[in-house]
C-alpha positions, 0 to 999 in steps of 0.5 A, spaced: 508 387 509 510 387 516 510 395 518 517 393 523 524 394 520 529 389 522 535 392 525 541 389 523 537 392 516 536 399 518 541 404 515 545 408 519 544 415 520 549 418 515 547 412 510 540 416 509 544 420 503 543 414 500 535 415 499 536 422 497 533 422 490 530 428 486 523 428 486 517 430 484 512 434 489 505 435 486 498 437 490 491 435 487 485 438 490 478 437 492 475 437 485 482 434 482 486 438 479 493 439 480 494 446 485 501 445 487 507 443 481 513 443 483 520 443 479 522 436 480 515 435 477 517 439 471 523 436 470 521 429 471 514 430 467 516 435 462 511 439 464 512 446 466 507 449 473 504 454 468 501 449 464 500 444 469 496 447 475 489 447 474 489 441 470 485 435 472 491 430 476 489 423 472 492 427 465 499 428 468 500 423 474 501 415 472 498 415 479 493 408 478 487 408 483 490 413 487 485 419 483 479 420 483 474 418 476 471 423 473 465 426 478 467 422 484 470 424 491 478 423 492 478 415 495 479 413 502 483 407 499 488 407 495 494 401 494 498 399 488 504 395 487 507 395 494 505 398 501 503 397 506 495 399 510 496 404 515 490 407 520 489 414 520 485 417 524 485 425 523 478 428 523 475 422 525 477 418 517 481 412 515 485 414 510 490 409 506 496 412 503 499 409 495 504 408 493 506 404 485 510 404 478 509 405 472 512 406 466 510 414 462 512 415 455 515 421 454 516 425 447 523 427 448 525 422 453 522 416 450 520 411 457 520 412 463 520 408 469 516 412 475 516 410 482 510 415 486 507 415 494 500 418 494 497 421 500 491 423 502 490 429 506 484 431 510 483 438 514 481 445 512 484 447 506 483 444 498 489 440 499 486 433 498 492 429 494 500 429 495 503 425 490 511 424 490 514 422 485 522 420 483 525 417 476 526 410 478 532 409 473 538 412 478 536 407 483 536 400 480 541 396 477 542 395 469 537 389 469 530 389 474 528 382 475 531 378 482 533 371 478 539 376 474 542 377 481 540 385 480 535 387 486 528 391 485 527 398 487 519 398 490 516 405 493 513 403 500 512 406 507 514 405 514 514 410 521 519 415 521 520 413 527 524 406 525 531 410 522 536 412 526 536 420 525 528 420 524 527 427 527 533 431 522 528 426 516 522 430 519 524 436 519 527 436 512 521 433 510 517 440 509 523 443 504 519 440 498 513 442 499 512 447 493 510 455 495 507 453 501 505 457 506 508 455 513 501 453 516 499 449 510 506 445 510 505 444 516 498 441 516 500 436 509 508 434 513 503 431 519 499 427 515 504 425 512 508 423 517 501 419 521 500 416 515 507 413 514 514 416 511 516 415 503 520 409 503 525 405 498 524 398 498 530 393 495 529 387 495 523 387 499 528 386 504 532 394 505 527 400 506 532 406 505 528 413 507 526 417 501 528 425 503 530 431 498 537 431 495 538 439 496 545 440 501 547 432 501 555 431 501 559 426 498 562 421 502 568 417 501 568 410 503 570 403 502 567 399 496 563 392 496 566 387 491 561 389 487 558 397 488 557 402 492 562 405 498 561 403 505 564 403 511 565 399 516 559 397 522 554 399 516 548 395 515 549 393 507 546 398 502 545 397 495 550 398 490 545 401 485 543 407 489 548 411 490 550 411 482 557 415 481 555 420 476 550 422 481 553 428 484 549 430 490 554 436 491 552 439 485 545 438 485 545 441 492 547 447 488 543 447 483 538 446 488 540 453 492 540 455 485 532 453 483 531 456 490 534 462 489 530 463 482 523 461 485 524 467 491 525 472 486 519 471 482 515 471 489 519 478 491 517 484 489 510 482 487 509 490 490 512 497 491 508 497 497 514 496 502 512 493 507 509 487 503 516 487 500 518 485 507 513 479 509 514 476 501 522 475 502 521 474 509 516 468 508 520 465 502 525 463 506 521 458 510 521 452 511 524 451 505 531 455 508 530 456 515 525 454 521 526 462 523 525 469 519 525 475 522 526 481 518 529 489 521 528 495 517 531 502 520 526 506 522 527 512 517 526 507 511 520 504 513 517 511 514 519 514 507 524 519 510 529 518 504 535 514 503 538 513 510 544 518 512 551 514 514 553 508 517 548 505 523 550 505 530 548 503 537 543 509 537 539 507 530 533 504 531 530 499 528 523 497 526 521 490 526 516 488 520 515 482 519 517 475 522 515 468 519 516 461 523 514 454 523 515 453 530 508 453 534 504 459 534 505 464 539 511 462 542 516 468 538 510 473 539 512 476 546 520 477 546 520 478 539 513 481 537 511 485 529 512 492 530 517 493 536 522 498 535 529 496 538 536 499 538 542 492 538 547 492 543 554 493 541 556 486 543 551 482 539 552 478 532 546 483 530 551 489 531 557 485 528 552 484 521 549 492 522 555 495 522 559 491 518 554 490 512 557 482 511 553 476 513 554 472 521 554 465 522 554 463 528 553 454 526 550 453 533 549 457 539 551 454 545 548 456 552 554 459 554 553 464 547 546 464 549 546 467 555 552 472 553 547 475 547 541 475 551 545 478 557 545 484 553 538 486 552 534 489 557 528 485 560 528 480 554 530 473 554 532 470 548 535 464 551 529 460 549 529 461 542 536 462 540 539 456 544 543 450 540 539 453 535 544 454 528 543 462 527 545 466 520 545 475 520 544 477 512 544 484 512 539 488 506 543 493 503 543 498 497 548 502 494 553 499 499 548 502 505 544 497 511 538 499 510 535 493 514 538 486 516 535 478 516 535 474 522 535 467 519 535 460 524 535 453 524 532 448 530 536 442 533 536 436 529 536 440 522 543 441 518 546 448 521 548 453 517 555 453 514 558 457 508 554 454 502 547 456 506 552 463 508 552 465 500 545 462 500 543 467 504 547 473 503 544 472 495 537 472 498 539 478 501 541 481 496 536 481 492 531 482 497 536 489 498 535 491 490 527 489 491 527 492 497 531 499 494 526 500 490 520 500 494 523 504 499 525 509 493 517 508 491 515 510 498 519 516 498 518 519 492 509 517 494 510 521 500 514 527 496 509 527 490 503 527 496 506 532 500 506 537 494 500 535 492 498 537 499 501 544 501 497 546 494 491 544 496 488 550 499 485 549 507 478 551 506 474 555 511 467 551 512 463 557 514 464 563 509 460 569 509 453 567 505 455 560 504 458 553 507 462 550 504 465 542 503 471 540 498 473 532 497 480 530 494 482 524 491 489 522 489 489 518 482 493 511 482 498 514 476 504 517 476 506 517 484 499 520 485 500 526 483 496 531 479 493 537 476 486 538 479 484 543 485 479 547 488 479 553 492 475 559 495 476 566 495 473 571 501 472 577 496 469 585 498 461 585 499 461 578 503 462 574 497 466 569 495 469 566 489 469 558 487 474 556 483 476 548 480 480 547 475 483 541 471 491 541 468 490 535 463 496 530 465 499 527 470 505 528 475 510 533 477 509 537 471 502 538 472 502 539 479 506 544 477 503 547 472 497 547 477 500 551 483 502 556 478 495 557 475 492 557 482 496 562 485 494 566 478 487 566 480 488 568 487 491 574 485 486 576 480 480 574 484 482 580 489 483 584 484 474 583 483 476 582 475 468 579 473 470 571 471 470 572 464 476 577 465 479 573 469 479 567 465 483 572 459 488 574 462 488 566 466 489 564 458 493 569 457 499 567 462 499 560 460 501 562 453 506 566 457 508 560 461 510 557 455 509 550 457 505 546 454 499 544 457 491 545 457 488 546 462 479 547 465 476 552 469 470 554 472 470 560 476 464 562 479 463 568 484 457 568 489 454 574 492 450 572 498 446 578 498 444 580 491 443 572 491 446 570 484 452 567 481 456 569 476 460 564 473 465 563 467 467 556 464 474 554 460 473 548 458 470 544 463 465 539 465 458 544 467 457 545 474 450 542 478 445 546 482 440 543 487 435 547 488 433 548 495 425 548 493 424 541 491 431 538 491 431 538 483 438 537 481 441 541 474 447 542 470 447 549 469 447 551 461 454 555 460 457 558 455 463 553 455 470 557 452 476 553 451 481 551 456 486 555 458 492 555 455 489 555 447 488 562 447 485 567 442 478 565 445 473 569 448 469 567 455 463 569 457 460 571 463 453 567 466 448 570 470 445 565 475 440 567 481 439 562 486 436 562 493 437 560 500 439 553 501 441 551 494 447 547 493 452 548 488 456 542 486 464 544 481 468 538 480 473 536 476 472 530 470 475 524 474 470 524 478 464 522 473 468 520 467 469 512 466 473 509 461 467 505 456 462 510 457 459 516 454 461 522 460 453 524 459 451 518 464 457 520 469 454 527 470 446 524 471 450 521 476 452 526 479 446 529 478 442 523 482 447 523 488 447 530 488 440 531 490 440 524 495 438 528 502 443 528 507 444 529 514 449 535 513 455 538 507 460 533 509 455 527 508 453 529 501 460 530 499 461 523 502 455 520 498 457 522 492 465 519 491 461 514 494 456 513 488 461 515 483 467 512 485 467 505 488 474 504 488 475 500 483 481 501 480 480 509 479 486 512 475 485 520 475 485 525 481 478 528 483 477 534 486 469 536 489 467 543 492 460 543 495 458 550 497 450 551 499 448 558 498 445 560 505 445 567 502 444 574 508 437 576 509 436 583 508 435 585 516 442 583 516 445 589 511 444 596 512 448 601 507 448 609 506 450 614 501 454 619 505 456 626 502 464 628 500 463 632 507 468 633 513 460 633 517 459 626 515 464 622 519 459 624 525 454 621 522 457 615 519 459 614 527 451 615 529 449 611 524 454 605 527 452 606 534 444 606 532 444 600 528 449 595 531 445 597 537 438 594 533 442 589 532 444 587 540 451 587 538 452 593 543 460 590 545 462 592 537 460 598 538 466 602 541 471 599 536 466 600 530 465 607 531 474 609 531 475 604 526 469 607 521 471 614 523 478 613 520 475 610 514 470 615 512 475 620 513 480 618 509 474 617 504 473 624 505 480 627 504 481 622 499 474 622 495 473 625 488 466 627 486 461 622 488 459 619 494 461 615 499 458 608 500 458 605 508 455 598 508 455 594 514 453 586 514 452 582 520 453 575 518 459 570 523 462 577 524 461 584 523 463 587 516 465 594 515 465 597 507 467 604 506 467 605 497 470 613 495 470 613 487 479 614 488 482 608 484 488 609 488 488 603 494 489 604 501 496 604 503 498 602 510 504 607 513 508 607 518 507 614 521 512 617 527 511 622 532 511 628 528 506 625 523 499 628 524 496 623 520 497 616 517 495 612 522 489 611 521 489 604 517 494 603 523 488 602 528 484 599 523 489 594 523 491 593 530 482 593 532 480 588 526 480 580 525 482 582 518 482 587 513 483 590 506 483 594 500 481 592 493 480 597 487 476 597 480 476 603 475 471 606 479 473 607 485 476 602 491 473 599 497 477 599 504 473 594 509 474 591 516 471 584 520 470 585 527 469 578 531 463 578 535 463 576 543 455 575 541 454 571 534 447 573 531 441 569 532 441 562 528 437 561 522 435 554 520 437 552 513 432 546 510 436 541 505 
């Protein structure tokens, strides 16, 4: 058949309506299976996308010779009925297109007749097969044979290029292609342009070109003696195609319709905002519109909450995705992803803001063109925006523009008109609800993790006798937020006190409910209860409290210079202990308790001598429990990796979660505290007993002088000297019948402790003039780094720290 289309035999431009039919759009990869079924293929099969994508091609489509036999490649040729060869020569192959009838027996709907085009396809995607097809009955007469005066409708190809109007064809051409990428449907509508444009054949004498029927307007006109309207000067066209109740207005809704719907199952996949954004974005192209480009306000994509008031020439906002199919890179400099802009007041862009209603400009002359270009600064959109159709969707919430849409069509394509403004206007609305709720999402993520963040303690690295490394990871239920947490507390003696604990539960409650335990154990821990003491009045609070909820705790206080641990345990998973001699790693055998909030339960309190360079590791059980398995075989893990060598603490921190929790869907929050236990080597400490004697305080000043000397420390000397004079003093005015204790330790600083037997805790006046005492802690306070006071029933401890200009020699500390 001759590629060559007479010309008294070529349609119109306007009669081109009469080719648009609905069709059936299915893709078939490489192994022949469907991977692409679009709703004019369910309509036309009866089969939905579900049930059709995956299936082998050859079990669905009557597409004879043109699929692959089982275990074959896709042919290079292919032709049945009607339609001619065309060369191809993409990627250096011929390919053939097919195109043929057949008749499909359908359950519901009995025989049907079925015109389809088969193309084949080439390129680096899966797509190897395109296959369109329609429903023959809306296009040919009540009979089909030529000899009863009624003409045959036949599938064929010819170029483009041979009808009037062929650049509005090919650009309208990628509207049919099903949920496909802009880059995929480019590729796909080349190939199929080369290869040759879908066709009506009546007669084998009228060629018609096959286009989709979404946005086609009825036209009136005259009719033939026997059919269809026509105007005058038309070339003739088939009485049997355009059919009477063929409302092609309606199906340009239903077709909107269907596209609406489809959005709005690719929307909203996610809470993630910024997905959100490049999901509504890219469903609109091709398929609506050559160009989208999408704008939030600032605050919004930031997570700042619901924005306040109605926008304004000040508002910024921040330009998240922008989807196309006009060639790569040319949108990229004047409009790039990720600009923050303020819009002019004398653009179409303000008009929408402000407004909140939908603006349509049908076309941009050159005049308007340089009229809005000329607003912006060192930007010039005249290239990209003139005699182009532009439309401006706002996206709102509750009556508030959160951000809008930027929606164009190129020359040659149908402008936006009121059917396409109400089309956008719902898709921007819809975007606006899916758009609300991942903006409200943000948000409260934002609140639940600053929360969570401002009752995590900062820990300081280097305490005294031991380092310290602490991970926190959020867990992906509930916003993020829950009960675990970790801490360390300086206590009097140089030693610290470690603590994790778990509320059971998840979200803002058992956040709550975990700030107020911590606070708890801050406050009880300064007050030097032993661990198991602490834990009872801990049970005992959360009885008070009444909430109900349980929570683990492990609680430990780490005395650098007796070299031990005492350690008490609520419930939780035990602690590991890697030994610095043979880098063995071992749970330590507690007394487990009860969690806290069970109450009538005793503690107790565990003994645990260490040595430097051991390693403590406390964690909470979402670390170690895996849904499925026995927590044993998480805690041999932790174990395992505990021990595994590592350049310093950080790494061991890190060589763990790694080890523990691969990121594969991890539901529960994880708090770890590593802590090695350096311990302070006797010729660091240095105490005395002194006498309830107004003699001793000299003593005490000549003891300092000499040993601080000893320790080259001479720069401390002069402020240790007052401030442990003050002390011992007031210890001597305020002791009862034992001795006065006087310590000091060189560790990072110079700590000082004076210990008298009266209960009562220092107090801190605010002496006058007239006053002949009360200022000593005044001097205390205003020469030390820190000090405080910390009482038992036997008596109390003042001490201070002293900053050193001359840190003490290194020591080595081996893994």
């Amino acid at each position: 058949m001759d590629l060559g289309v007479p010309p008294q035999r070529t349609p119109q431009p306007h009669d081109a309506a009469a080719g648009r039919v609905p069709l059936a759009v299915v893709v078939v990869d490489a192994d022949g299976l469907v991977s692409h079924w679009s709703t004019g293929a369910r309509r036309l099969f009866g089969v939905s996308r579900e049930d059709a994508v995956g299936c082998p091609a050859g079990e669905l489509l009557p597409v004879t010779g043109a699929l692959p036999q089982e275990g074959d490649p896709l042919p290079d040729s292919a032709y049945a009925e009607s339609g001619p060869e065309l060369d191809n020569s993409l990627s250096g192959t011929v390919a053939y297109p097919a195109a043929g009838r057949a008749r499909v027996d359908e359950p519901d709907r009995g025989r049907i007749d079925v015109l389809w085009w088969a193309y084949p396809l080439v390129g680096p995607g899966p797509e190897r097969l395109l296959v369109l097809a329609a429903d023959a009955a809306p296009l040919r007469g009540d009979g089909e044979g030529e000899g009863q005066g009624r003409e045959t409708v036949a599938p064929g190809f010819a170029l483009h290029t041979d009808f009037p109007g062929y650049r509005e064809l090919s650009s309208r051409l990628p509207e049919i292609l099903p949920s496909m990428s802009v880059r995929e449907a480019t590729r796909i509508v080349s190939q199929v342009l080369e290869l040759g444009y879908p066709v009506l054949e009546f007669s084998r004498h009228d060629r018609i070109p096959v286009t989709p029927d979404w946005g086609a307007p009825q036209r009136a006109g005259r009719r033939t003696a026997d059919g269809p309207p026509v105007r005058a000067g038309d070339a003739p066209v088939p009485h049997a195609v355009p059919r009477p109740e063929l409302d092609l207005e309606y199906a340009a809704v239903r077709e909107r319709l269907e596209f609406l719907n489809e959005v709005s199952g690719r929307i909203g996949t996610s809470l993630d905002l910024e997905r959100t954004i490049r999901e509504v974005t890219s469903a609109a192209v091709p398929r609506f519109t050559d160009f989208a480009g999408t704008h939030l306000r600032a605050a919004v994509l930031a997570g700042e909450g619901f924005p306040d008031g109605p926008p304004d020439v000040t508002t910024i906002w921040h330009r998240v995705w922008v989807e196309h199919n006009d060639e790569p890179g040319r949108w990229d400099d004047t409009v790039p992803v990720g600009e923050s802009i303020a819009f002019p007041e004398h653009t179409p862009f303000f008009q929408c803001m402000v407004t909140g209603e939908p603006v349509i400009v049908p076309y941009v002359s050159e005049e308007l063109s340089n009229r809005i270009s000329g607003e912006f600064e060192k930007r010039d959109l005249r290239p990209l925006i003139t005699h182009r159709s532009l439309l401006i969707v706002p996206l709102k919430a509750r009556d508030v523009v959160l951000g809008f849409m930027v929606l164009m069509r190129r020359p040659g394509r149908e402008p936006f008109d009121d059917m396409d403004r109400t089309t956008g206007a719902e898709l921007a609305a819809r975007a606006g609800l899916v758009l609300d709720n991942a903006r409200m999402y943000t948000y409260q993520e934002n609140v639940a993790e600053t929360l969570q963040d401002s009752m995590l303690p900062q820990i300081e690295p280097r305490m005294a006798g031991c380092d310290i490394a602490t991970r926190y990871l959020p867990g992906t239920r509930l916003g993020r937020v829950g009960g675990d947490w970790f801490d360390s507390v300086k206590l009097p003696g140089s030693r610290t006190a470690l603590v994790v604990g778990d509320v059971m539960g998840h979200g803002l409650n058992s956040a709550a409910m975990m700030g107020q335990l911590r606070t708890a154990v801050l406050t009880m821990a300064t007050m030097e209860m032993p661990p198991a003491q602490l834990l009872r009045n801990l049970d005992d609070l959360a009885q008070r409290l009444g909430e109900q909820y349980l929570a683990t705790c492990l609680y430990a206080v780490y005395d650098p210079i007796r070299s031990e641990l005492q350690i008490a345990n609520a419930g939780h998973i035990p602690p590991v202990l890697v030994r610095a001699e043979d880098g063995r790693a071992e749970l330590l055998d507690l007394p487990t308790g009860a969690p806290i909030g069970v109450g009538g339960v005793a503690f107790e309190t565990a003994t645990v001598r260490v040595r430097p360079g051991d390693r403590l590791v406390l964690c909470t059980d979402g670390l170690v429990e895996v849904r499925g398995q026995d927590i044993g075989a998480g805690l041999a893990a932790l174990c395992a990796s505990a021990a595994h060598p590592a350049a310093s603490m950080d790494d061991a921190c890190d060589t763990i979660i790694r080890a523990l929790n691969p990121g594969d869907g991890r539901k529960d929050d994880v708090a770890l505290l590593m802590a090695r236990l350096n311990g302070i080597p006797a010729g660091d400490v240095a105490a005395w007993q002194l006498a309830l004697d107004p003699r001793e305080v000299a003593r005490a000043r000549r003891l300092v002088r000499g040993r601080l000397l000893d320790w080259e420390l001479p720069d401390a000397v002069e402020a240790a000297e007052l401030m442990v004079s003050e002390l011992v003093t007031n210890a001597v005015k305020h002791g009862r019948t034992h001795h006065i204790g006087l310590r000091l330790v060189r560790t990072g600083a110079l700590l000082c402790e004076v210990t008298d037997d009266e209960p009562a805790p220092a107090t801190l006046l605010d002496a006058t003039a007239d006053d002949e005492s009360g200022r000593g802690l005044v001097l205390v306070s205003g020469l030390a780094r820190e000090w405080g006071t910390s009482t038992t029933a036997r008596g109390k401890t003042v001490w201070f720290e002293l900053a050193l200009s001359r840190l003490p020699r290194p020591r080595s500390n081996d893994w």
